[in-house]
TORKOL-4160 file (C-alpha; in steps of 0.2 Angstrom, whole numbers, padded with zeros to 4 digits, m for minus):
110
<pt num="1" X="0000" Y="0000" Z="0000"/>
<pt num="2" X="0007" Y="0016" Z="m0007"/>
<pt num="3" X="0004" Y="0032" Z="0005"/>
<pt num="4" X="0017" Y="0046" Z="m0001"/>
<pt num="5" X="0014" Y="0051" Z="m0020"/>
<pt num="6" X="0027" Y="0039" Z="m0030"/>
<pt num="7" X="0040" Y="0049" Z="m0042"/>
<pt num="8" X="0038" Y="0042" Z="m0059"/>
<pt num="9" X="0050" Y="0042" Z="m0073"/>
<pt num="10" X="0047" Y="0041" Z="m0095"/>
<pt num="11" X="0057" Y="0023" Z="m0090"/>
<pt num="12" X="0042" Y="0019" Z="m0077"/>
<pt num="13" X="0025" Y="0028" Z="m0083"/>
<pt num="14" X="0020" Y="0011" Z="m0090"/>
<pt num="15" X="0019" Y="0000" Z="m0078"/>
<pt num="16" X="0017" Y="0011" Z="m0061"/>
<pt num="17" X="0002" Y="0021" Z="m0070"/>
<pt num="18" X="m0005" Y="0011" Z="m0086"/>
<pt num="19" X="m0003" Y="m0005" Z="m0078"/>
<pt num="20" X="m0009" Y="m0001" Z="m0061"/>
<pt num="21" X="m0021" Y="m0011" Z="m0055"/>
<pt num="22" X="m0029" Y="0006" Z="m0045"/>
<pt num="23" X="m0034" Y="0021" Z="m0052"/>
<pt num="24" X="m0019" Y="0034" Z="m0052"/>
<pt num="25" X="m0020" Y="0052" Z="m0053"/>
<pt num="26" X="m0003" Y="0060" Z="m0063"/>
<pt num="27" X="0003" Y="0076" Z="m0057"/>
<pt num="28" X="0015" Y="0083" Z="m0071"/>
<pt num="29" X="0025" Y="0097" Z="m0060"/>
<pt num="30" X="0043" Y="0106" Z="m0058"/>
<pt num="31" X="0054" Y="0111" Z="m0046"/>
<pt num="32" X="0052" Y="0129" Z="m0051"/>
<pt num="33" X="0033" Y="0131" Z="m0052"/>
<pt num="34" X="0027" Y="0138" Z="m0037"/>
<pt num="35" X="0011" Y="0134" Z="m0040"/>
<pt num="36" X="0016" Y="0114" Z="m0040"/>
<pt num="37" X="0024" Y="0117" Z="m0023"/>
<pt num="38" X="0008" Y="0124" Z="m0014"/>
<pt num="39" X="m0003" Y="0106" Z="m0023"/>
<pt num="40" X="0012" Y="0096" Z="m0017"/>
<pt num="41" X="0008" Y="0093" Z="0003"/>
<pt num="42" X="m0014" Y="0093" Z="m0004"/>
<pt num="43" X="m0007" Y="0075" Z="m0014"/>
<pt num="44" X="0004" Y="0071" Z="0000"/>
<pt num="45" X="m0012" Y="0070" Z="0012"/>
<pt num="46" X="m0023" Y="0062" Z="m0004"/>
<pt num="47" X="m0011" Y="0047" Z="m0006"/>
<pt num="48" X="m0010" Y="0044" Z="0012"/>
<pt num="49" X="m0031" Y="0047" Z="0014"/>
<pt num="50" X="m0033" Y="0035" Z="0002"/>
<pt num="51" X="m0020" Y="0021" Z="0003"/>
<pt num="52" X="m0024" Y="0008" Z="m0003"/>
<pt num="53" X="m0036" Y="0015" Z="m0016"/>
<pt num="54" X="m0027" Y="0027" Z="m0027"/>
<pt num="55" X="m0010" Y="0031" Z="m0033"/>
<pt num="56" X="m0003" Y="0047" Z="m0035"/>
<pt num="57" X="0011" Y="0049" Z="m0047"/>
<pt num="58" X="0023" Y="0064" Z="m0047"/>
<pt num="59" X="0031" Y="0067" Z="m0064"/>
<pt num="60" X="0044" Y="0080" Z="m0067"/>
<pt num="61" X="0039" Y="0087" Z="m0083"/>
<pt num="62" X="0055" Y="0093" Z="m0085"/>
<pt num="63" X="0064" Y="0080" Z="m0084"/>
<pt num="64" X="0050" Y="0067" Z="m0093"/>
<pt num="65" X="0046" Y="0075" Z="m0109"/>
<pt num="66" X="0040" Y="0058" Z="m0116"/>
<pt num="67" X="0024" Y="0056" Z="m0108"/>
<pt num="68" X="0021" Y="0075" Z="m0105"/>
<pt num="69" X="0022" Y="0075" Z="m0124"/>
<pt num="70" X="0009" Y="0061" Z="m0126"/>
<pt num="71" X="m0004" Y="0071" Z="m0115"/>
<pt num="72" X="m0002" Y="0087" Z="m0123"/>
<pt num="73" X="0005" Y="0096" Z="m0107"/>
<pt num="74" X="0007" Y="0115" Z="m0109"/>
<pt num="75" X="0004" Y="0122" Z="m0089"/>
<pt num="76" X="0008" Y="0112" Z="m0074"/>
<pt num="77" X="0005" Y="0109" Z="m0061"/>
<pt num="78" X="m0007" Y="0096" Z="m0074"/>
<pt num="79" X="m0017" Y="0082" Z="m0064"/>
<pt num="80" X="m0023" Y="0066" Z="m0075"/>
<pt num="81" X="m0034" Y="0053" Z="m0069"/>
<pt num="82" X="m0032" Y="0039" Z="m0076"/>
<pt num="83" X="m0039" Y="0021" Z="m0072"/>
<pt num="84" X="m0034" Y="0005" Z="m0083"/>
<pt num="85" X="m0021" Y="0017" Z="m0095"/>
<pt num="86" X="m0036" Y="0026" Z="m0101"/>
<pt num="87" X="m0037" Y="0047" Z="m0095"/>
<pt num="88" X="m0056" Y="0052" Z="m0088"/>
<pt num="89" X="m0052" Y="0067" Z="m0084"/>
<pt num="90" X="m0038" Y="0081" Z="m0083"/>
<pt num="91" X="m0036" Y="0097" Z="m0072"/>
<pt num="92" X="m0021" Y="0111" Z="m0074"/>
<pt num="93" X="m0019" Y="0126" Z="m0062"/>
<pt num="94" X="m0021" Y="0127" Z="m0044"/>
<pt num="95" X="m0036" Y="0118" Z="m0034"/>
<pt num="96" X="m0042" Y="0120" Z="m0017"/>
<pt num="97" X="m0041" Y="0103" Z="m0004"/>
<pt num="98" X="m0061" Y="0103" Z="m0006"/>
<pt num="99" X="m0060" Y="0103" Z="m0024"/>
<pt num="100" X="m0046" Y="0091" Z="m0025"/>
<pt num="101" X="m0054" Y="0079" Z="m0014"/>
<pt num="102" X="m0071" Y="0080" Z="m0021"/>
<pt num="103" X="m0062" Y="0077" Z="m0039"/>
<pt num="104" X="m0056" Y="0061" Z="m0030"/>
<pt num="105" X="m0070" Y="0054" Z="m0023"/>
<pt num="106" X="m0080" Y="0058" Z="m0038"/>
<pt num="107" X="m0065" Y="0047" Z="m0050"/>
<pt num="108" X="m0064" Y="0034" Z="m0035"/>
<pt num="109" X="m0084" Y="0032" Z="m0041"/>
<pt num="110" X="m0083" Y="0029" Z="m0059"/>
């Protein structure tokens, strides 16, 4: 049971998200963007709230063009949520903890 977000890599994007057997939200971030600092300690709390039940994946955008690429990412911070390899829904910009978890329990349904 995973209950810290896990860093994710081009290398590793295929099994630890399209391959997961939970649903997984994405979060494409940078170290710079200060905006993907104040949503970092909201998906800290989300992955340990809902061990078990979702992964959250951090992937530097910077550093994994690949996959960033593939889903069309222009601002971060970027959330995808994604269950068996297939996107439902995406979210860019800053969010509240309400919104956020009320995006997850809503995913969480589907």
């Amino acid at each position: 049971m995973i209950s810290r977000p896990l860093h994710v890599t081009d290398e590793t994007f295929e099994k630890e998200v399209l391959q997961s057997t939970l649903q997984v939200i994405v979060d494409f971030w940078a170290p710079w963007c200060v905006p993907c600092k104040m949503l970092a300690p909201l998906l800290d709390e989300a992955a340990n709230c809902y061990a078990g039940k979702l992964v959250i994946a951090k992937v530097d955008a910077d550093e994994n063009t690949e996959h960033a690429g593939h889903y069309g990412i222009q601002t971060i911070p970027t959330l995808i949520f994604i269950k068996n390899g297939c996107s439902f829904k995406t979210h860019s910009g800053s969010i509240s903890r309400a919104e956020l978890f009320e995006m997850i329990d809503e995913f969480l349904a589907i």
